[in-house]
C-alpha positions as CSV (number, residue, x, y, z in Angstrom):
1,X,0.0,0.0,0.0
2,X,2.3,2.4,0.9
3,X,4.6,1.3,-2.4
4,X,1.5,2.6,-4.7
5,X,0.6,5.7,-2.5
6,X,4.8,6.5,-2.9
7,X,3.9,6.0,-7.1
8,X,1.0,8.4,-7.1
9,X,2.8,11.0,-5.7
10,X,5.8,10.5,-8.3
11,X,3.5,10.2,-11.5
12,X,1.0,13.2,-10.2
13,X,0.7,16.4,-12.0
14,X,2.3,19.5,-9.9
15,X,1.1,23.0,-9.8
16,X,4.7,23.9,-10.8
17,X,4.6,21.6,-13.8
18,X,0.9,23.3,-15.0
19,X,2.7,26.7,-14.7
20,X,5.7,25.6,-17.0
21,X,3.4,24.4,-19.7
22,X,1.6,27.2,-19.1
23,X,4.1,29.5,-19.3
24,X,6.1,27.6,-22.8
25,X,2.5,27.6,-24.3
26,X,2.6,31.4,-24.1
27,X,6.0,31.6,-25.5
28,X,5.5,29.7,-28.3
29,X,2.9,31.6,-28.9
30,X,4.6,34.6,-28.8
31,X,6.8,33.0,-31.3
32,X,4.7,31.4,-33.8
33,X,1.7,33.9,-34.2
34,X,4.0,36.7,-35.8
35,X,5.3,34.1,-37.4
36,X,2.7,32.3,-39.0
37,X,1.0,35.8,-39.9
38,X,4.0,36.6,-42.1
39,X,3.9,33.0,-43.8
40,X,0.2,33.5,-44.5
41,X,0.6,37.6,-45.7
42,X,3.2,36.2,-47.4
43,X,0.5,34.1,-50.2
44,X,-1.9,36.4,-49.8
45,X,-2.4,38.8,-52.8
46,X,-4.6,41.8,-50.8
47,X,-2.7,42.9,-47.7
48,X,-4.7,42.6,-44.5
49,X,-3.5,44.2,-41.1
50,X,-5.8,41.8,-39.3
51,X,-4.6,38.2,-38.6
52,X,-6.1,35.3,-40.8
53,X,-5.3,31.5,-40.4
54,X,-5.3,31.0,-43.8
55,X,-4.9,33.7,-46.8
56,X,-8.1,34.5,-48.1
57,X,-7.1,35.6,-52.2
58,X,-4.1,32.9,-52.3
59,X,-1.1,33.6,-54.4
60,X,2.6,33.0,-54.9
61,X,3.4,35.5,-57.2
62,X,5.3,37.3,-54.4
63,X,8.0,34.5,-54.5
64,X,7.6,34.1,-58.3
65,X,8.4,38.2,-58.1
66,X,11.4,37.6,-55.6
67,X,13.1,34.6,-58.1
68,X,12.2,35.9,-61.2
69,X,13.2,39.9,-60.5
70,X,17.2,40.8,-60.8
71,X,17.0,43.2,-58.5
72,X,16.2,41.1,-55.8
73,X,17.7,37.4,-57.0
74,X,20.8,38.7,-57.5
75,X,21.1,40.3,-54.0
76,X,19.6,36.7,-52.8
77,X,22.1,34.6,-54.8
78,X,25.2,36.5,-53.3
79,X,23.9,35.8,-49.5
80,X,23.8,32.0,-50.5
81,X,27.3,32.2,-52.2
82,X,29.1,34.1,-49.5
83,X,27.2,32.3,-46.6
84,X,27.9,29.3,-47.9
85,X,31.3,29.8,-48.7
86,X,32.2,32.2,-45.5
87,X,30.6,28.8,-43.1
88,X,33.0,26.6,-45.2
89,X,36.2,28.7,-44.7
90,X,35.5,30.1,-41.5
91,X,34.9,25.9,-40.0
92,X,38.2,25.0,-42.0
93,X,40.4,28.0,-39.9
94,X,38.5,27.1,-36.5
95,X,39.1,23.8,-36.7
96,X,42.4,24.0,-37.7
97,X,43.5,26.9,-35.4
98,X,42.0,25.4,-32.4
99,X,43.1,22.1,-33.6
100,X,47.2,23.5,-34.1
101,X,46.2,25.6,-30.1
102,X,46.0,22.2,-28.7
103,X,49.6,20.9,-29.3
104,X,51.0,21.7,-26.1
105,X,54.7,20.7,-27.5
106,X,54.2,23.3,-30.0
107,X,56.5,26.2,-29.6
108,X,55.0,30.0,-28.9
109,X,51.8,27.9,-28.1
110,X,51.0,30.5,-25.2
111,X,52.2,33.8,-26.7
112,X,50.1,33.1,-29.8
113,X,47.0,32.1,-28.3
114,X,47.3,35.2,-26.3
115,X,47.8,37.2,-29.4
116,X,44.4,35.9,-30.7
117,X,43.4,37.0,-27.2
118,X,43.8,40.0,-27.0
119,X,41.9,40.7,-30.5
120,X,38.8,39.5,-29.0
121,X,38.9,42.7,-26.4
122,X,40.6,45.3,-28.7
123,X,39.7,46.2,-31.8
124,X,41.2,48.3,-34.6
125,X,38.4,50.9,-35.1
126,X,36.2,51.5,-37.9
127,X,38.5,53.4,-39.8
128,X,41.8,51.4,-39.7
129,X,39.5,48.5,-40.9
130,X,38.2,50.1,-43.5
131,X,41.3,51.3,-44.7
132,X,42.7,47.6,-44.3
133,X,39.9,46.1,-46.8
134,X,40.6,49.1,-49.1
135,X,43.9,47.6,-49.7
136,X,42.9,44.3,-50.0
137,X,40.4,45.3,-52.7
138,X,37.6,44.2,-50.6
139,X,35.6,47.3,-50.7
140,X,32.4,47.0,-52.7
141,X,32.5,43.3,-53.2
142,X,30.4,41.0,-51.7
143,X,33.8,38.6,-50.8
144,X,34.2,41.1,-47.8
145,X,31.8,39.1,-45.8
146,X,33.7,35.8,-46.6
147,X,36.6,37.6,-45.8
148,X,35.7,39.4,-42.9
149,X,33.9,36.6,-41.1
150,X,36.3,33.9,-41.9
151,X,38.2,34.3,-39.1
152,X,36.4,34.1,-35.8
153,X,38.3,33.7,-32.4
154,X,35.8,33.1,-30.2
155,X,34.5,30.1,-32.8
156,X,38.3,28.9,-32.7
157,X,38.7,29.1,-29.0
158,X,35.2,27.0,-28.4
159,X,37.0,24.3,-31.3
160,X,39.8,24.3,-29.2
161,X,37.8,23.8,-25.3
162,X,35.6,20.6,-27.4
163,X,39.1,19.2,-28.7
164,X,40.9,19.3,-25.3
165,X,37.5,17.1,-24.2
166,X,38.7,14.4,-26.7
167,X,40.1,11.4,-24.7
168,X,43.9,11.4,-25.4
169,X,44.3,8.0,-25.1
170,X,42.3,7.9,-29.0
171,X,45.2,10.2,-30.1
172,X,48.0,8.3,-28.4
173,X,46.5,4.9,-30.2
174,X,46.6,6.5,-33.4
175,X,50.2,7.7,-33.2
176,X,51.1,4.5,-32.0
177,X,49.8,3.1,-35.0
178,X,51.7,5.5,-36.8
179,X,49.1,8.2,-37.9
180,X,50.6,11.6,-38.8
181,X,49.4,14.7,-36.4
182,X,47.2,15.8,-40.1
183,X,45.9,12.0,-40.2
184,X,44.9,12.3,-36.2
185,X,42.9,15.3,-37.0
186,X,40.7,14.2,-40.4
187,X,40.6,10.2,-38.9
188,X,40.2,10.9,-35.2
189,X,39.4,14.5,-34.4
190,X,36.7,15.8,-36.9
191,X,34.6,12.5,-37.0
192,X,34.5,13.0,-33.2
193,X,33.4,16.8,-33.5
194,X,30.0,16.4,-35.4
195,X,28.1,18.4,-32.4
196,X,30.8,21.3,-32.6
197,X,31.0,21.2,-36.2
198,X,27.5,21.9,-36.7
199,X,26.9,24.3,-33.7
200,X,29.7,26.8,-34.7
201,X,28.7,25.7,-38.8
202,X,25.7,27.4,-37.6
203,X,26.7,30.5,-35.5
204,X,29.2,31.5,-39.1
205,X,25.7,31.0,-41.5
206,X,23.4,32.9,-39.5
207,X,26.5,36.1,-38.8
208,X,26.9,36.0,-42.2
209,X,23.4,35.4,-43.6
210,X,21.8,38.3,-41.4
211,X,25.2,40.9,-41.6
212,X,23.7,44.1,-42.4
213,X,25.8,47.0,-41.5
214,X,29.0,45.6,-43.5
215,X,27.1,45.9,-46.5
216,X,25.9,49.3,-45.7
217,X,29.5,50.4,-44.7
218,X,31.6,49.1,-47.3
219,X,29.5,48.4,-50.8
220,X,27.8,50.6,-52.9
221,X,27.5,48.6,-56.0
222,X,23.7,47.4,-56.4
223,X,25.5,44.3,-58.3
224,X,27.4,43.5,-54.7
225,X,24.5,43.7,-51.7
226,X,23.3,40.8,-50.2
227,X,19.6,40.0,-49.4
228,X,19.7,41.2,-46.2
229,X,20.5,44.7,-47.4
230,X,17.7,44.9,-50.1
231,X,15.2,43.5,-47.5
232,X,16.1,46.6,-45.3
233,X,15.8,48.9,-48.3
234,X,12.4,47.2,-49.3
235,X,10.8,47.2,-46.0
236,X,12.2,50.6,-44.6
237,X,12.4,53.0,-47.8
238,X,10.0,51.7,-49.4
239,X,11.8,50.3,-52.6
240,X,10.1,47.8,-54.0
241,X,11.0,46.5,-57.5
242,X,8.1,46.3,-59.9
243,X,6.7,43.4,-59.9
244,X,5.2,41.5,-63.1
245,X,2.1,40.2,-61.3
246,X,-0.2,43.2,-61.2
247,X,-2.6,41.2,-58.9
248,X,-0.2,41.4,-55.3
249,X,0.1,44.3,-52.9
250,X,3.6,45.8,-52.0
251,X,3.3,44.0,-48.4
252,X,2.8,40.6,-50.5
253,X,6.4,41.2,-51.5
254,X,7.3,42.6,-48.2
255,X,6.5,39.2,-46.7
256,X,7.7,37.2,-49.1
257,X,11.0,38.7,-49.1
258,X,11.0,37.9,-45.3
259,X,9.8,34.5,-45.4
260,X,13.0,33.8,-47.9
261,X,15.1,35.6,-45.7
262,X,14.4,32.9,-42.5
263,X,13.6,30.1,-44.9
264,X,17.0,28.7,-45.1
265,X,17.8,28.4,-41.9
266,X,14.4,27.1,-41.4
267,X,14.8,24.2,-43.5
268,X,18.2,23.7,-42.3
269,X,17.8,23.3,-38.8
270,X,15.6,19.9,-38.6
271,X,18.6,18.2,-39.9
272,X,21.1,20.0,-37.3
273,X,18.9,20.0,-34.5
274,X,20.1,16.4,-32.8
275,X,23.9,18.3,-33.7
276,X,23.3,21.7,-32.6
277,X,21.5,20.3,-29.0
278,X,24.5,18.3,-28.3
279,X,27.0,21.1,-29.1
280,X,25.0,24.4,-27.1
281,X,27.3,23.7,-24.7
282,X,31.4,23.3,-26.7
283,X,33.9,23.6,-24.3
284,X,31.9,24.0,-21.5
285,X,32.4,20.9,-19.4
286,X,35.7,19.3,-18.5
287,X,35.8,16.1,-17.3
């Protein structure tokens, strides 16, 4: 008796637990309304200020308008290109900086890793930078983002806490064997770092994907902006690009512009989630 009296009060439902549901039911919410508004404005050809479930004059001439318009799948194409290849290089330098920062035998291990230090609390200034990607030829071209971003040290410090995590008896083994320091780190280290991979992957897409005030500071070309940029102009100045579909509303666009602007990342995530979960947390715990 008093075994299934002790199970009852395990398995009942506490007023603390109705609150949390209570209170993560608001936020998502919070969250999903706006959300779900935009996604519906978005194939709706009148726009409505009210919120509808469903688009009442459905349409998707707003996305047709966004693909099929230069002005606007141009500046769309260049955020793929440079996200895309801005993740690629900035995960190959993090990896292989924090990967080198680990080899304590390594000499000027210390004063270099304070070097990168210190950049992470001072900073040039706007105007040394500037003049910096003026020599490099960066300035109004697009490859200033890949450029610009490539090199993250707080990125290559958290690739450096998650290697130190990896047992160094597996690295031992595989010297033993006689694997070279290059073979330890594609055979051993990177299949090991799937989690970190694909949380800092992620932090490089999404700085680069939304990076707004580069654009705005260092191109001028209309050829050169990303999407990002030309969202902002849309939404804010009112720019809009004509559109060949006489039948949509300027907000049509509006939200169709910004439902391409999160979809990526939208799509992307599912398939990183079980990564990105795992690796919230690179280089936090020590063992």
């Amino acid at each position: 008796m008093a075994d299934k009296t002790k199970f009852h009060k395990k398995s009942g439902v506490h007023a603390f637990d109705v609150i949390l549901y209570i209170v993560f039911i608001i936020i998502c919410l919070i969250v999903i309304v706006p959300m779900w508004k935009v996604i519906v404005d978005s194939f709706n050809a009148r726009g409505v200020y009210q919120f509808r479930l469903w688009p009442k004059d459905f349409t998707v001439n707003g996305y047709l308008t966004i693909f099929t318009t230069n002005k606007l799948y141009r500046p769309f194409l260049n955020s793929v290109i440079t996200t895309v290849l801005g993740t690629l290089i900035g995960l190959a330098l993090a990896t292989l900086g924090g990967y080198v920062l680990n080899q304590y035998d390594m000499p000027g291990r210390n004063a270099f890793s304070m070097f990168l230090m210190i950049t992470m609390v001072f900073s040039g200034g706007m105007i040394p930078e500037y003049l910096v990607m003026k020599q490099l030829g960066l300035v109004n071209s697009m490859w200033i983002l890949v450029v610009k971003h490539g090199m993250n040290v707080y990125n290559l410090v958290l690739m450096k806490n998650f290697f130190e995590g990896i047992p160094a008896s597996l690295v031992e083994a595989a010297k033993i064997d006689g694997c070279s320091p290059m073979g330890i780190f594609f055979k051993i280290v990177l299949p090991l770092s799937k989690a970190a991979l694909a949380s800092i992957g992620l932090m490089f897409a999404v700085t680069i994907w939304n990076d707004y005030s580069t654009v705005q500071i260092y191109i001028q070309k209309p050829d050169q902006v990303n999407f990002q940029y030309m969202l902002r102009v849309m939404v804010m100045d009112g720019d809009t690009p004509p559109s060949p579909y006489k039948n949509i509303s300027q907000e049509t666009l509006y939200y169709a512009a910004i439902v391409c602007a999160i979809l990526p990342f939208m799509a992307a995530y599912p398939f990183l989630q079980k990564y990105f979960v795992k690796g919230v947390n690179v280089g936090a715990v020590k063992e």
